[in-house]
N, CA, C and O atoms as a GROMACS GRO file, in nm:
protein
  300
    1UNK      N    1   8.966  12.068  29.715
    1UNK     CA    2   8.924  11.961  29.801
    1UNK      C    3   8.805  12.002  29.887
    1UNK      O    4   8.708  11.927  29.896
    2UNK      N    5   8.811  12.145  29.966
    2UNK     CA    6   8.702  12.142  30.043
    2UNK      C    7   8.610  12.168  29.939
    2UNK      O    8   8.509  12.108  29.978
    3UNK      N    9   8.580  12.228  29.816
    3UNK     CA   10   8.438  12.239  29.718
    3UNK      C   11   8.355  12.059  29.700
    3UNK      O   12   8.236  12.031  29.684
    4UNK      N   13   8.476  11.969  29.713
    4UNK     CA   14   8.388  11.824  29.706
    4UNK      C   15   8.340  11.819  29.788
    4UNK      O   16   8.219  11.796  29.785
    5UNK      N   17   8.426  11.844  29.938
    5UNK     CA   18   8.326  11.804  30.039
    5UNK      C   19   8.229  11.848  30.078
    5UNK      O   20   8.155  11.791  30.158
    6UNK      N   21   8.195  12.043  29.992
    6UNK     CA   22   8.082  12.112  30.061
    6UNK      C   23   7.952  12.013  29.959
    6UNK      O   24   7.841  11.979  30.000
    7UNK      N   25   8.010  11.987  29.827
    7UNK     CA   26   7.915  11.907  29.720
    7UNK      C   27   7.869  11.809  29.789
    7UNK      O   28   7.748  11.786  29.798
    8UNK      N   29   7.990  11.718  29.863
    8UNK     CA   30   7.894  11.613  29.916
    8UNK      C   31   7.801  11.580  29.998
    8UNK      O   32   7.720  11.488  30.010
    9UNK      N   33   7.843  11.722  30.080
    9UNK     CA   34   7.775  11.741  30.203
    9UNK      C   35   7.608  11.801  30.204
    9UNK      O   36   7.511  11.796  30.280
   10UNK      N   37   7.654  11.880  30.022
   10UNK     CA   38   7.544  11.940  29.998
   10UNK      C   39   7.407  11.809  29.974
   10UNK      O   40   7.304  11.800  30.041
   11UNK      N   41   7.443  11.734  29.876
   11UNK     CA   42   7.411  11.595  29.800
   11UNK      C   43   7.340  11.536  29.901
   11UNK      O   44   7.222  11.508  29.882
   12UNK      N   45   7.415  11.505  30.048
   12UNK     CA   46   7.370  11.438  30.119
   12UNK      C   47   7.231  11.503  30.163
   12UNK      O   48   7.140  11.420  30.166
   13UNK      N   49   7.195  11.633  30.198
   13UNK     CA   50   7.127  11.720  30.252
   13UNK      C   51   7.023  11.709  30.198
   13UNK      O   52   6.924  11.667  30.258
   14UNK      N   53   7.021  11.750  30.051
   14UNK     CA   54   6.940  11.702  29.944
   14UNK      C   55   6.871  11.617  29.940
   14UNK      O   56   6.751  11.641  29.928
   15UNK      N   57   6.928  11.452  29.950
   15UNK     CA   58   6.893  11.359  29.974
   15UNK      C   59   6.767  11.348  30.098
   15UNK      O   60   6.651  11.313  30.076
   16UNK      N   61   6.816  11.383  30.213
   16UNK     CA   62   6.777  11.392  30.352
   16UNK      C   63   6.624  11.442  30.339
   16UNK      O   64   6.518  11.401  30.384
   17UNK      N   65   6.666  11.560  30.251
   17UNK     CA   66   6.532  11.688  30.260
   17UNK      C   67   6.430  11.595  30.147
   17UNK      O   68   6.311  11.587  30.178
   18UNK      N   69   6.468  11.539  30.042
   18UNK     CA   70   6.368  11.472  29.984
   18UNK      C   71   6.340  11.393  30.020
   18UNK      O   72   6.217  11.399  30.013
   19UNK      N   73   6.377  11.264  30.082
   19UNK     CA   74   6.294  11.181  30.164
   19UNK      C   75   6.223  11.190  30.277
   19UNK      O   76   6.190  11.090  30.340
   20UNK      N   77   6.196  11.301  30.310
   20UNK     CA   78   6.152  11.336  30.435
   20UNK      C   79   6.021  11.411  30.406
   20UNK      O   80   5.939  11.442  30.492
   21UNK      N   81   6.013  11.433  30.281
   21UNK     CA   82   5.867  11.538  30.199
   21UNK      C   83   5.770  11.459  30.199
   21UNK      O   84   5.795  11.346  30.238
   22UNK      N   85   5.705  11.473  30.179
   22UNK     CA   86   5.551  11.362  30.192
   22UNK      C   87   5.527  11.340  30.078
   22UNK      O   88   5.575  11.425  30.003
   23UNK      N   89   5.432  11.204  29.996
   23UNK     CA   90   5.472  11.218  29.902
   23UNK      C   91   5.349  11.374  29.781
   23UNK      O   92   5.290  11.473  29.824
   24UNK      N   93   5.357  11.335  29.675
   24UNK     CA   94   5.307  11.416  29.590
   24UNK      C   95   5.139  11.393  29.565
   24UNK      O   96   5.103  11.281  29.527
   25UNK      N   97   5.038  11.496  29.587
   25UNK     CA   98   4.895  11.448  29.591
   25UNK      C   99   4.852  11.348  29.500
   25UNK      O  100   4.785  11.246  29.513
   26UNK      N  101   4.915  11.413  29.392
   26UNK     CA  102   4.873  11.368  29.269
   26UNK      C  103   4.851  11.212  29.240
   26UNK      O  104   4.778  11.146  29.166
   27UNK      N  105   4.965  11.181  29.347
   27UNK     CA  106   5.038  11.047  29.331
   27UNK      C  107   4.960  10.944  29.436
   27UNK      O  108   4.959  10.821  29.425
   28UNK      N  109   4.911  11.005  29.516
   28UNK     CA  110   4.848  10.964  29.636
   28UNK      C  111   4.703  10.904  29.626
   28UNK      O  112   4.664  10.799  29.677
   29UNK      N  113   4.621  11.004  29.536
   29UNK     CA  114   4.536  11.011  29.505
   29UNK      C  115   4.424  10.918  29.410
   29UNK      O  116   4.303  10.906  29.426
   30UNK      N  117   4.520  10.857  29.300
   30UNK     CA  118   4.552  10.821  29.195
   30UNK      C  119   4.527  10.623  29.245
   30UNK      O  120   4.617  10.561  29.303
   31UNK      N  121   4.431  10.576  29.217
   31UNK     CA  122   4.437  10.452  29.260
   31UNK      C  123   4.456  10.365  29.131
   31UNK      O  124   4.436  10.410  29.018
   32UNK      N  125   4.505  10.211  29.162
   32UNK     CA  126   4.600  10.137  29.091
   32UNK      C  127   4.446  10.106  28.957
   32UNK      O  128   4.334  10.134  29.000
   33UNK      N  129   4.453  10.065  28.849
   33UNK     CA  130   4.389  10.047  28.754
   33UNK      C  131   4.320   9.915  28.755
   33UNK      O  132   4.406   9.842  28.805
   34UNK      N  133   4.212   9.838  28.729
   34UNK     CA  134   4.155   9.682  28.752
   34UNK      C  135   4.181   9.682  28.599
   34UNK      O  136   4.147   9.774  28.525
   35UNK      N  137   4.272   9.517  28.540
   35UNK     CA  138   4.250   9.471  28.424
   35UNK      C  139   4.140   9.510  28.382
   35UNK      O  140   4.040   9.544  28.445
   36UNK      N  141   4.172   9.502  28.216
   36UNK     CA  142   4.008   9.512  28.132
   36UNK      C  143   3.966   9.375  28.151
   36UNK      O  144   4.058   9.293  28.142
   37UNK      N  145   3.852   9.331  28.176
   37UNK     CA  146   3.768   9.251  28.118
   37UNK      C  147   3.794   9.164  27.985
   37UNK      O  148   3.818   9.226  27.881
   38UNK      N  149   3.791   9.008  27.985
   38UNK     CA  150   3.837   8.998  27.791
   38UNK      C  151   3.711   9.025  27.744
   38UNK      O  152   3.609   9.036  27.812
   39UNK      N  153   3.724   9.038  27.602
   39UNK     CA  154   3.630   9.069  27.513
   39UNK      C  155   3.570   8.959  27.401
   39UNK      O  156   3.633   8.854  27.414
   40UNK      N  157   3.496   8.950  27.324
   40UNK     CA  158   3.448   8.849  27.240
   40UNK      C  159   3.549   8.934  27.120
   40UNK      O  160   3.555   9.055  27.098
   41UNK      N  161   3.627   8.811  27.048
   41UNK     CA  162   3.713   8.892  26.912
   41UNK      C  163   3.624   8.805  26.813
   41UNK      O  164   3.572   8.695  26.836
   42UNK      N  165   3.618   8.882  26.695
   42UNK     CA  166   3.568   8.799  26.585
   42UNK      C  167   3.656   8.852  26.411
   42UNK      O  168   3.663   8.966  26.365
   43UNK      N  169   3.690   8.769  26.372
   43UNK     CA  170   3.777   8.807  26.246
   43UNK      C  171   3.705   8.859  26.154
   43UNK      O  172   3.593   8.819  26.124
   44UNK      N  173   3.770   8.964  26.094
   44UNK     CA  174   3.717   9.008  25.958
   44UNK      C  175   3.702   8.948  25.806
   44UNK      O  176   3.803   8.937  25.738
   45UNK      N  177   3.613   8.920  25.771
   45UNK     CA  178   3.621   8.867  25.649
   45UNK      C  179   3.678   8.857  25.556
   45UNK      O  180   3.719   8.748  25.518
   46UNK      N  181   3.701   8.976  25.487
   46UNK     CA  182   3.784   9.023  25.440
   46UNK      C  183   3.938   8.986  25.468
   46UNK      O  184   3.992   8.909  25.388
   47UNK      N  185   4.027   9.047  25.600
   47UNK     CA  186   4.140   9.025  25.561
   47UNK      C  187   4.168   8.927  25.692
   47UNK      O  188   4.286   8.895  25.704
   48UNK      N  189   4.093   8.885  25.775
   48UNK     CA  190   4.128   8.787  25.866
   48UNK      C  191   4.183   8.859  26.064
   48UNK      O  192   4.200   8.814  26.178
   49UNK      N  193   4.188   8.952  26.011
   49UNK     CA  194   4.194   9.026  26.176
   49UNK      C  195   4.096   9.032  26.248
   49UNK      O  196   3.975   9.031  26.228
   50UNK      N  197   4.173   9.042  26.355
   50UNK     CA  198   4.072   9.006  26.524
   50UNK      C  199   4.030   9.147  26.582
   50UNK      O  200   4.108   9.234  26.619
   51UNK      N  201   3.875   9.153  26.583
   51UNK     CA  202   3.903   9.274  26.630
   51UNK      C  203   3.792   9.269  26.698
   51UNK      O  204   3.692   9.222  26.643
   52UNK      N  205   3.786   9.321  26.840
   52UNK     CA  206   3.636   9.302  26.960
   52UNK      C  207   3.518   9.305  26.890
   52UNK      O  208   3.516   9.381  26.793
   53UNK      N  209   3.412   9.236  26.916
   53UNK     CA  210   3.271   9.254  26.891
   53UNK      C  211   3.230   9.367  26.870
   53UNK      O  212   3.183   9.406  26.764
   54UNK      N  213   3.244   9.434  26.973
   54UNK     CA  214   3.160   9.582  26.974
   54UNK      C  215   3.196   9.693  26.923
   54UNK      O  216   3.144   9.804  26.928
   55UNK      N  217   3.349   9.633  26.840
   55UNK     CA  218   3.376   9.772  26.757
   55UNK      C  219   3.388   9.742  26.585
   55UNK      O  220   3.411   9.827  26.498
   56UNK      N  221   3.363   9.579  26.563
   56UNK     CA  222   3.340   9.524  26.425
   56UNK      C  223   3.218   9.631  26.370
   56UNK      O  224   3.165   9.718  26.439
   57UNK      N  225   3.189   9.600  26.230
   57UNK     CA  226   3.104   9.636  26.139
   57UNK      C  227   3.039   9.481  26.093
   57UNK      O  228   3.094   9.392  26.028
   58UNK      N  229   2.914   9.485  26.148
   58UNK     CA  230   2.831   9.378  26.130
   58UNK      C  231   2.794   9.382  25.996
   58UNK      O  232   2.768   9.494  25.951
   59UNK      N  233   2.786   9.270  25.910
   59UNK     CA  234   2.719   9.268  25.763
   59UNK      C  235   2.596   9.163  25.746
   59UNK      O  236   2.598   9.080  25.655
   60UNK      N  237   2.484   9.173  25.847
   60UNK     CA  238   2.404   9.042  25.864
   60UNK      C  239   2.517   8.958  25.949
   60UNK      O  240   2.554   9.024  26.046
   61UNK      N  241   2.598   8.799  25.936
   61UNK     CA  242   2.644   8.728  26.040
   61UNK      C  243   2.808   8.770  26.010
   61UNK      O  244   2.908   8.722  26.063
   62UNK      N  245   2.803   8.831  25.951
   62UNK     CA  246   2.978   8.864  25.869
   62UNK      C  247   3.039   8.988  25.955
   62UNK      O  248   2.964   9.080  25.987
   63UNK      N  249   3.178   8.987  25.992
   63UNK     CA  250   3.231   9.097  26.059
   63UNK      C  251   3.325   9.164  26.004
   63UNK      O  252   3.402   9.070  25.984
   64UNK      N  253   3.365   9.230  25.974
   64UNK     CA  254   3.456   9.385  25.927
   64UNK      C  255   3.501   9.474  25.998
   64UNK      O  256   3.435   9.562  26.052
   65UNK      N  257   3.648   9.454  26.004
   65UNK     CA  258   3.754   9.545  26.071
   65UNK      C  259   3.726   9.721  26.002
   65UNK      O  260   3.780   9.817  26.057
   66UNK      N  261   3.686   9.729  25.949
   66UNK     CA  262   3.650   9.839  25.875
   66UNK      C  263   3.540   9.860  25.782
   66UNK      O  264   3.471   9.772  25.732
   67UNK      N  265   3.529   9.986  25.765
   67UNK     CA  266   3.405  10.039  25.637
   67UNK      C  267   3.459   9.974  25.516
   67UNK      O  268   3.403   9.885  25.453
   68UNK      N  269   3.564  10.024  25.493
   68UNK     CA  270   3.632   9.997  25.344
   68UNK      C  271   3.628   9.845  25.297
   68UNK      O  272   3.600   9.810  25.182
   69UNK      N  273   3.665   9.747  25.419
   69UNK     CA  274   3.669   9.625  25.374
   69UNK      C  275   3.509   9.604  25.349
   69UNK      O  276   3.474   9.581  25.233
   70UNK      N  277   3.421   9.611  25.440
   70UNK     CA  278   3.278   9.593  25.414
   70UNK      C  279   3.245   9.618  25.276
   70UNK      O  280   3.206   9.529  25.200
   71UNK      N  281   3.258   9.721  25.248
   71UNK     CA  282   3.233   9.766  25.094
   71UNK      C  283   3.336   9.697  25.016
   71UNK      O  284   3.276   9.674  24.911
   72UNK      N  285   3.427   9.661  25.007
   72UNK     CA  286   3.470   9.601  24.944
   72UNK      C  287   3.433   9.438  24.912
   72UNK      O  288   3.396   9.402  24.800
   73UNK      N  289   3.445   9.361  25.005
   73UNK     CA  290   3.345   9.257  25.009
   73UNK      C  291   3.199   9.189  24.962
   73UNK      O  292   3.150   9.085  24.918
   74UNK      N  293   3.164   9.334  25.007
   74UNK     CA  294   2.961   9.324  24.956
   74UNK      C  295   2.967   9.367  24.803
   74UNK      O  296   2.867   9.342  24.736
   75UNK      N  297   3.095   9.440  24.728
   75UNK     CA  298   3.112   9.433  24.611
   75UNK      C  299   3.124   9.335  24.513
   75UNK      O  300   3.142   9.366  24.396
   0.00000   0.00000   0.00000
């Protein structure tokens, strides 16, 4: 019986001593993130996926989720 109570007493202490720490730099430091921006999506020809402007594969007015589909297409 007294080992629970030194546990609880310990637990409580514990408790005490961590809320009382300041918090962690890391954490402090660290400011909250701003949404992205939306983006222009444009589908691939080929198989119909959406994928941002600026990371398509332009074919003249045609867009491509990939190399492979491009070439496949212009085939």
């Amino acid at each position: 019986m007294k080992y629970l109570v030194l546990l609880v007493v310990l637990a409580v202490a514990v408790g005490i001593w961590r809320s009382r720490r300041p918090p962690v730099s890391g954490a402090a430091k660290t400011a909250p993130r701003s949404p992205a921006l939306p983006q222009d999506m444009v589908a691939c020809d080929y198989c119909g996926v959406h994928v941002p402007r600026v990371e398509a594969l332009m074919l003249g007015q045609r867009a491509y989720c990939c190399a492979e589909h491009r070439r496949q297409h212009s085939a």
